[in-house]
Structures are given as structure tokens and as C-alpha cells.
C-alpha positions in Angstrom: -36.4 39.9 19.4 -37.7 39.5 23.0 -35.8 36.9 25.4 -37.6 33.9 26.7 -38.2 32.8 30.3 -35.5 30.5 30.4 -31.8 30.1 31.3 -29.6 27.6 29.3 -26.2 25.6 29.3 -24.2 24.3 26.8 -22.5 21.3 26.0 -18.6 21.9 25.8 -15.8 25.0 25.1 -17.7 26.4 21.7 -20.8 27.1 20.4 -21.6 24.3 18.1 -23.8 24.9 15.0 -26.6 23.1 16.3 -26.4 24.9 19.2 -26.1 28.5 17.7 -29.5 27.8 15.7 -31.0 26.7 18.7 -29.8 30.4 20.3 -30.8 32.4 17.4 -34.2 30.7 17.3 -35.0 30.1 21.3 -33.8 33.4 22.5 -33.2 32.7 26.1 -32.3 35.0 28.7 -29.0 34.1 30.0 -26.4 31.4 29.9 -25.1 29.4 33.0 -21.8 28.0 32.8 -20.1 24.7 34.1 -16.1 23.3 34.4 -17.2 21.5 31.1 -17.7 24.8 29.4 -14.7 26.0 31.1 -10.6 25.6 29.7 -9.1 29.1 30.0 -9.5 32.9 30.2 -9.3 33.3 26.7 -11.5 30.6 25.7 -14.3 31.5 28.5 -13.7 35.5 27.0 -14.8 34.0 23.1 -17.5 31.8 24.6 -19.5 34.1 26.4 -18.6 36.9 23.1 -20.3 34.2 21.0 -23.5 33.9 23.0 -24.0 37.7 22.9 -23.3 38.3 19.4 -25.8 35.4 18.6 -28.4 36.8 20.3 -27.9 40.6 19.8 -27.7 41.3 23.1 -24.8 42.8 24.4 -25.8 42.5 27.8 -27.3 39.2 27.7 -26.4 37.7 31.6 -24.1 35.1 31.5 -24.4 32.7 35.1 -21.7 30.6 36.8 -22.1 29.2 40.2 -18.9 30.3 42.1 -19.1 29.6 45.5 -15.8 28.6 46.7 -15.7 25.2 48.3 -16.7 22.2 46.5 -18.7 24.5 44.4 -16.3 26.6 41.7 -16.5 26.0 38.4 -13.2 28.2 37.6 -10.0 27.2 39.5 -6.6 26.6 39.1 -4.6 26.6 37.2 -6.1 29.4 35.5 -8.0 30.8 38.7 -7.8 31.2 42.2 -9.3 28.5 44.8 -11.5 30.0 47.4 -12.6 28.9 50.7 -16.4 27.0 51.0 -18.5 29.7 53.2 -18.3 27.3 56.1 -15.1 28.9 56.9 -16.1 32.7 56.8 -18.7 31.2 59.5 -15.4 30.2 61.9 -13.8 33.5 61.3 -17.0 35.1 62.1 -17.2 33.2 65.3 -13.9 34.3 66.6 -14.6 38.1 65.2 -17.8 38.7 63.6 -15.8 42.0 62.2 -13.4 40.1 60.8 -15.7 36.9 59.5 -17.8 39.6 57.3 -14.8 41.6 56.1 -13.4 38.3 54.7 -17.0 37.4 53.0 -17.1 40.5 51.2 -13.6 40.5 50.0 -13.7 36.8 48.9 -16.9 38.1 47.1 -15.0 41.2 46.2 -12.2 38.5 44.6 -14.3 36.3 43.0 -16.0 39.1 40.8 -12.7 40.4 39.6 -12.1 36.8 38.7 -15.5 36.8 36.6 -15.6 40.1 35.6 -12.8 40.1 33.5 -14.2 37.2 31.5 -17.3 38.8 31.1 -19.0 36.4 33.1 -22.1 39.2 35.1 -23.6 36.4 37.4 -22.7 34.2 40.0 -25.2 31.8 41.7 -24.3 33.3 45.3 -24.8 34.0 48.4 -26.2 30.5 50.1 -28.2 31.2 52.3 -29.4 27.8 53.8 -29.4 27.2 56.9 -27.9 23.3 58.0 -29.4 21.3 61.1 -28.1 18.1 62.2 -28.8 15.2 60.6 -29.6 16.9 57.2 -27.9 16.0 53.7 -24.3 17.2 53.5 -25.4 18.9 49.9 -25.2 22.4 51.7 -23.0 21.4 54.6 -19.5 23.4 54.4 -21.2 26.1 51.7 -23.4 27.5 54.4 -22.0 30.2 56.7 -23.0 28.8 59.9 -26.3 27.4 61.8 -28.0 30.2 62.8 -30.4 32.4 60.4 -28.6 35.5 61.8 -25.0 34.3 61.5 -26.2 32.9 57.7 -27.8 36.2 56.9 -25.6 38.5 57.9 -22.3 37.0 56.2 -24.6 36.3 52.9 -25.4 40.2 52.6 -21.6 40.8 52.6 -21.0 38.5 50.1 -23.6 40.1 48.2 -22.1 43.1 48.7 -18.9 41.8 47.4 -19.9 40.5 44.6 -22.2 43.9 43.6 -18.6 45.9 44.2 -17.0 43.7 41.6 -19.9 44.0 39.0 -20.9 41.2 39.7 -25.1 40.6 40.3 -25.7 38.1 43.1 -28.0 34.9 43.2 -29.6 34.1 46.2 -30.1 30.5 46.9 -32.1 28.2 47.7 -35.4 30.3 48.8 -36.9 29.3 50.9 -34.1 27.1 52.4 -32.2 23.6 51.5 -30.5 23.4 55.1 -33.2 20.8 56.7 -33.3 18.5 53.5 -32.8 14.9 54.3 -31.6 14.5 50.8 -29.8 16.0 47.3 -32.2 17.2 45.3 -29.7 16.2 42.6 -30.4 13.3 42.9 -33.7 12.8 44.7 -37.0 14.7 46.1 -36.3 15.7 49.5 -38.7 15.9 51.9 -39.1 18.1 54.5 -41.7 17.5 57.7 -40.6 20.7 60.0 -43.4 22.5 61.6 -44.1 25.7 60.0 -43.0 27.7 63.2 -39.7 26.0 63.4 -39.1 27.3 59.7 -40.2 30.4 60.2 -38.2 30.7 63.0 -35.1 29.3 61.3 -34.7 28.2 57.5 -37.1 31.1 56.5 -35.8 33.5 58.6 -32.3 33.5 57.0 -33.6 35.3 54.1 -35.6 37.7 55.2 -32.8 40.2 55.4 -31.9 39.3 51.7 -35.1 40.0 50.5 -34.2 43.0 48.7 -31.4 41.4 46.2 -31.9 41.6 42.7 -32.3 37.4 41.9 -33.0 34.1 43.8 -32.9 30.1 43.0 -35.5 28.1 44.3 -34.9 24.8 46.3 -36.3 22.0 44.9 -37.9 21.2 48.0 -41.0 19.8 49.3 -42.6 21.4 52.6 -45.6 19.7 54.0 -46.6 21.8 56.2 -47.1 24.3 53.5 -47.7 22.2 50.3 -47.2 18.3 51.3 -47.0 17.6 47.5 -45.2 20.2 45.3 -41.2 21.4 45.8 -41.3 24.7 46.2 -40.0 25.2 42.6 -43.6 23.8 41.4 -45.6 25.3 43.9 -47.5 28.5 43.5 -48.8 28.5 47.4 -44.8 27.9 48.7 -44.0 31.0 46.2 -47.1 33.1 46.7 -47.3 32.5 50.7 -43.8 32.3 51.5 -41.4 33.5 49.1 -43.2 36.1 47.8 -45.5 36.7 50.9 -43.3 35.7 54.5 -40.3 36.3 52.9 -40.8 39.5 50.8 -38.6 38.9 48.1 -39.8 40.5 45.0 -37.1 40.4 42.6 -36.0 37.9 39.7 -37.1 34.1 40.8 -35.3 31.8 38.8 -36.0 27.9 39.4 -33.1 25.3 39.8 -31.7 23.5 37.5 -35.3 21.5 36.1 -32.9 18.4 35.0 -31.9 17.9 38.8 -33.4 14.4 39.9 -35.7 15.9 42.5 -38.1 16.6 39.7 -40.5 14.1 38.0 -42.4 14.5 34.3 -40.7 15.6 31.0 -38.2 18.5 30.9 -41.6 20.4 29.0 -44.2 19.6 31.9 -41.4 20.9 35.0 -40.7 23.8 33.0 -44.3 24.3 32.4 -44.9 23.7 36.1 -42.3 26.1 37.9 -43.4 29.0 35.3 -47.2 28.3 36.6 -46.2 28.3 39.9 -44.7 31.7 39.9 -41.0 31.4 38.6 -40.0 34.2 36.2 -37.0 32.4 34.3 -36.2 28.4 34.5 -33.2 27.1 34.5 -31.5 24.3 32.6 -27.9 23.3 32.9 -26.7 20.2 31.6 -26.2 20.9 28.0 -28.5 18.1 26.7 -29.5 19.8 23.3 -32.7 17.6 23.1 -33.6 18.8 26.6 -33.0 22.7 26.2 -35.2 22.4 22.7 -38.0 21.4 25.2 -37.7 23.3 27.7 -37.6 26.7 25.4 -40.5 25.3 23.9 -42.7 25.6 27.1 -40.8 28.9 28.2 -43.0 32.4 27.0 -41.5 35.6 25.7 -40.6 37.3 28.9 -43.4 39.9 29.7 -45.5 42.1 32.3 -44.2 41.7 35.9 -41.5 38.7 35.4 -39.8 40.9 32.2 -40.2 43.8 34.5 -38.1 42.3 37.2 -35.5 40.7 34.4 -35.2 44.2 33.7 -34.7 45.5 37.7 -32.2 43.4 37.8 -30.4 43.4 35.2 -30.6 47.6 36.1 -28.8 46.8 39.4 -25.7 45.6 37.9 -22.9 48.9 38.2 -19.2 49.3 36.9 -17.0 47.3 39.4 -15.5 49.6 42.3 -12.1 50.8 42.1 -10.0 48.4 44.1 -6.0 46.9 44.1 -6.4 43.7 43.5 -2.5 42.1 45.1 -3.2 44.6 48.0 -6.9 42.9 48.4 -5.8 39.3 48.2 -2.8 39.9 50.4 -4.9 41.2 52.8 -7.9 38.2 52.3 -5.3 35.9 52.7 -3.9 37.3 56.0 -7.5 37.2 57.0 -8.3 33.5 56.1 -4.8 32.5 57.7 -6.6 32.9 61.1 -9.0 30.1 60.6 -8.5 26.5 59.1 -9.7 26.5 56.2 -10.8 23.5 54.2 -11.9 23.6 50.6 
């Protein structure tokens, strides 16, 4: 059967029954994974097994956001703990060399990590761009304050994680940096002239425009579209994702239970598919929620199942590499800055 436009979560460690009837029947496209879904190696290995066999789908991409930072959803004792991107910026200050080398071996790292759980998606790079005064929701995950310095570190992280087998998310198009608040929790708002993001929050990706996927920011822009986020909005998609931006691959919305977004779970999903979003999101494991939001999500077809399929394509075997020899050397390379986590 033909997977639907929509990304799910689930409630705990196991597929409960309810929950594998809602798989067989909603067919979604992928999985995204959270600590609660998370115990150990073994038990992450039988829970992503379980949602493939369910569906048929061998291949079926399973999503974790795995930053480092304040945003890692596997971590010790299990996993490693990895440094937020903020600190590949102050590596990159000192020796730009060095700062990239470090951003695609953390990447490099972190894919292993996933990898060998089966996990074939991680929710990174970031590549928001902070300005003073903003909401500290990006803060210390962004690699610095410039669109060049945020750029250029992002692409090796990319890289990174595509070495390791791992296919990267690009987030948040078209930029979270200048929001005065967490979309989380609330709507932010965003009154920037259209230069200044061009200039800036916009330009960040630009260079990124050519990876496979990319998360929307739940972010209104008025001087683009002084109602919508850009999640719900086909003229912030069309114009500037799609159009100043040139990103053309896989456009997956945020997470539609975030508290930025108003109306039932059915009319956001129904909202940022309209608007141009090939696959939406849902994360918290609500059971009630996920039954409405596959019920407003289409088979996947023409141009959005023909980039699912692109991407998907882009994924490769993971690189040879020597895993002690790489962490020794990641760790001599982060022992130059201070890191904070």
C-alpha cells in the first residue's frame, strides 16, 4: 500500500496494539523518535524492526532529532553526549579548518550512533541564524551569527551525517534565529524587513538548498505573509522557500502539535499540506491526535511522492571509517574550545 503524507510518534518503548492498527491502517511515511520512546540499543533496534515489519516497508525512514546540545534524544548511558553547534562555531572562529573538520566528524559520530539502531534520519543541520534579543529556543544549537559562518559549518554536518548513512534534515527553512518567541509554546512573530532577511536569516540556506529534506519554522513573517507561519503559508513556501531559497527537495512541516499553531490537529495538517508541505509531522504520541492528522494526510503522489522518493534515493551505505581512532581524534579537536552542553 502507498504511504501517506505524514510523519508520526509514538507513545512509549513498544508498539502497542492500538497503535499497530493505527500503523497498518494509516500508512504513514516515517517515524520520528523521542527520549520517551527511547531505553536502550536493543530496545530502540526492536522498535524501529516493529514499525517496518508493520508497514511492509523495509525502508520505511525512521526520524530522531540529534543535535547535540540540549537537543539529543539518545545519550548516556547508552550513548555518547555531544556538544550543542554553538561550540563548532568557537572552534571555527579560532580555525575555520578546524571548526568544520569537528562539525563533520561529530556528524560523522552521531550517524554511527544511529546507524547501528537502524535509526536513517536525524533532524539536522540547524541552520538558523540568532540576533540579539531573540528567543533562546535556537541559541547554543546554532553555529554562529553570521549566514556564512551558519552555512558553511551546516553543510559539514550534512556531510557528516550523509558519510554515516545517515540523511540530513534541514531546519527551520526559512529561519527561527529572529523569533521573539518558542514556537513550542507560542506564535512568534517576526517584523524584519524583507531585505534584512534576505540578507541574513534567508541567506543561511541558500547554500543548503540542494539537501535531500527540510523542517519548516513555525514562523510568521509580515513582511512576506503578516498572517500565516511559514508552515501554513503557500506565498512564504512558494516565494521564498521554494522560490529565493531554491530548495526543492522533501519539505516536511514541524511538529503540527507545537503551540505556535491554532485549529484542530485535522485543519493545521490540512493547512501546511495546502500550503505546499509534502509530509507533516506529528510527534507527541497522542493516539487521538495522530488518528486525525492521518485522516487529513493524502496518499503520497505526483511531485511530493517524487521527492519522498529523491530522497529517500540519497541515502548510501555508511563510509568506511575507525570509529575509537575518529572519536579520539573529535575529542582532541573539541578539547580546544569550551564546550558547554
Amino acid at each position: 500500500m502507498q504511504a501517506r503524507a505524514f510523519i508520526t510518534g509514538l507513545a512509549g518503548t513498544i508498539v502497542t496494539p492500538e497503535e499497530r492498527a493505527f500503523l497498518t491502517e494509516a500508512r504513514p511515511w516515517g517515524l520520528i523518535l523521542f527520549k520517551r520512546n527511547i531505553e536502550d540499543t536493543g530496545q530502540v533496534i526492536a522498535l524501529v524492526r516493529s514499525f517496518r515489519e508493520i508497514l511492509g516497508h523495509a525502508q520505511a525512514p525512521v526520524l530522531i532529532d540529534q543535535e547535540g546540545g540540549r537537543v539529543q534524544r539518545m545519550g548516556p548511558p547508552h550513548w555518547p553526549s555531544y556538544p550543542a553547534g554553538a561550540a563548532y562555531g568557537r572552534l571555527y572562529a579560532r580555525d575555520a579548518a578546524k571548526g568544520l573538520a569537528a562539525a563533520r566528524l561529530g556528524a560523522r559520530l552521531i550517524a554511527d550512533d544511529l546507524i547501528k539502531v537502524g535509526i536513517t534520519v536525524d533532524c539536522l543541520p540547524v541552520a538558523d541564524v540568532p540576533v540579539a534579543n531573540a528567543d533562546a529556543v535556537i541559541g547554543d544549537r546554532a553555529y554562529g551569527d553570521t549566514p556564512e559562518q551558519v552555512s558553511a559549518l551546516a553543510a559539514a554536518a550534512a556531510a557528516g551525517l550523509a558519510d554515516g548513512g545517515i540523511l540530513p534534515v534541514l531546519k527551520h527553512i526559512p529561519g527561527h534565529g529572529r523569533a521573539t518567541a518558542d514556537s513550542h509554546a507560542a506564535l512568534p512573530v517576526v517584523n524584519a524587513p524583507r531585505a534584512a532577511l534576505e540578507t541574513s536569516d534567508f541567506a543561511a540556506f541558500r547554500p543548503l538548498a540542494g539537501l535531500p529534506m527540510a523542517m519548516t519554522a513555525h514562523v510568521v513573517f509580515t513582511a512576506i505573509d503578516p498572517v500565516s507561519p511559514a508552515t501554513t503559508s503557500a506565498k512564504m513556501i512558494q516565494q521564498v522557500i521554494r522560490g529565493g531559497i531554491g530548495f526543492q527537495g522533501l519539505l516536511m512541516s514541524d511538529d503540527l502539535s507545537m503551540g505556535a499553531l491554532s485549529g484542530s490537529l485535522r485543519e493545521r495538517t490540512r493547512a501546511a499540506l495546502a500550503a505546499g508541505c509534502d509530509v507533516a509531522l506529528h510527534c507527541n504520541g497522542k493516539l487521538d491526535e495522530m488518528r486525525e492528522v492521518a485522516a487529513e494526510s493524502p496518499p503520497l503522489a505526483g511531485e511530493a511522492a517524487r521527492r519522498a522518493e529523491a530522497a529517500l534515493a540519497a541515502r548510501h551505505a555508511p563510509d568506511e571509517i575507525d570509529i575509537p581512532a575518529a572519536r579520539a581524534k573529535f575529542a582532541a579537536l573539541m578539547a580546544e574550545v569550551a564546550v558547554t552542553s
